[in-house]
C-alpha positions in Angstrom: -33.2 2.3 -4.4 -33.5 4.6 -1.4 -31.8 7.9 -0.6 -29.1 6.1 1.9 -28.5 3.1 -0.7 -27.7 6.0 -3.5 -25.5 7.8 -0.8 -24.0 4.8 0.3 -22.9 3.4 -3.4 -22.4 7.0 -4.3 -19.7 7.2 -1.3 -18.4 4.0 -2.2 -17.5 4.8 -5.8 -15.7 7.7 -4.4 -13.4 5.7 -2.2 -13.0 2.9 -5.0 -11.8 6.2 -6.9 -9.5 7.5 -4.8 -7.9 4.7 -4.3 -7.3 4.4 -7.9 -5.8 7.5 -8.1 -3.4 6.9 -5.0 -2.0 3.7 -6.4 -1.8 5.7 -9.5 -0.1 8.6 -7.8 2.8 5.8 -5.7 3.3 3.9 -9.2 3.8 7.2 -10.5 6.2 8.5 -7.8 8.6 5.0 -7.4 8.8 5.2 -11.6 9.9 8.8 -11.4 6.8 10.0 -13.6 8.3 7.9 -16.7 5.4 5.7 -17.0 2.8 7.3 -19.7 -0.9 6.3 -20.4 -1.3 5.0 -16.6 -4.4 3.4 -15.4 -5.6 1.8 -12.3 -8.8 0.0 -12.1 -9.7 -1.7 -9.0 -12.8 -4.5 -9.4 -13.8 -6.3 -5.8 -10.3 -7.6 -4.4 -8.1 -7.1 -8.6 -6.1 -4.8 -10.1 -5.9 -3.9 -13.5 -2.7 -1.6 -14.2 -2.1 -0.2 -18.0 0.3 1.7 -19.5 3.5 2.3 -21.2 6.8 2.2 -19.7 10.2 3.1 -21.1 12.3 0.3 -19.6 11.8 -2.7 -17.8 13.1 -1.5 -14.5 10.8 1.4 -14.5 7.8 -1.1 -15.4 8.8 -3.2 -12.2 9.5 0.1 -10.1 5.9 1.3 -11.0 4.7 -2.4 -9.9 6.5 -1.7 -7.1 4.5 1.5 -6.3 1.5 -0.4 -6.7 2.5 -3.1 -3.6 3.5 -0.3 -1.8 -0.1 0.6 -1.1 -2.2 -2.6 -1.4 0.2 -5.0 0.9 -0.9 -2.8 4.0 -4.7 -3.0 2.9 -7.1 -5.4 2.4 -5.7 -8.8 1.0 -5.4 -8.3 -3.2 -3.8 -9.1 -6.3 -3.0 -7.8 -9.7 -4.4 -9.6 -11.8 -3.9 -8.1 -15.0 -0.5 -6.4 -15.4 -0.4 -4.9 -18.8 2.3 -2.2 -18.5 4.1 -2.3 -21.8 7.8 -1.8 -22.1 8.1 0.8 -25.2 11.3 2.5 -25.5 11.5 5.9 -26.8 11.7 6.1 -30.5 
């Protein structure tokens, strides 16, 4: 691999990071910050969202979050929705 191929994948990786972290960030935000363990992981055009929310309506306004930023964008889907309802013990 040459120099621009490492930069290129290397710059790609950073984006593909960021925008974990900014659909992270909006889930976060339309949940109120009651959605623990979060995790984002973007794979070509899927979503993989984990974590544990306290209520059902905070585990759809965190989904919410999420469309917030990927309706505008490129065409994608979630594909794997694994945020868990746990209420508080």
């Amino acid at each position: 691999m040459c120099k621009a191929e490492e930069q290129d994948l290397l710059r790609a990786t950073e984006i593909k990071l960021a925008f974990e972290r900014a659909i992270e960030r909006q889930a976060m935000r339309r949940a109120w910050g009651r959605i623990s363990e979060l995790e984002v992981e973007v794979k070509d055009r899927s979503i993989f969202v984990r974590g544990l929310a306290p209520s059902y309506f905070l585990k759809q306004l965190a989904l919410q979050g999420v469309l917030d930023l990927i309706e505008p964008a490129v065409p994608m889907q979630i594909v794997s929705n694994d945020l868990l309802v746990e209420r508080p013990s």
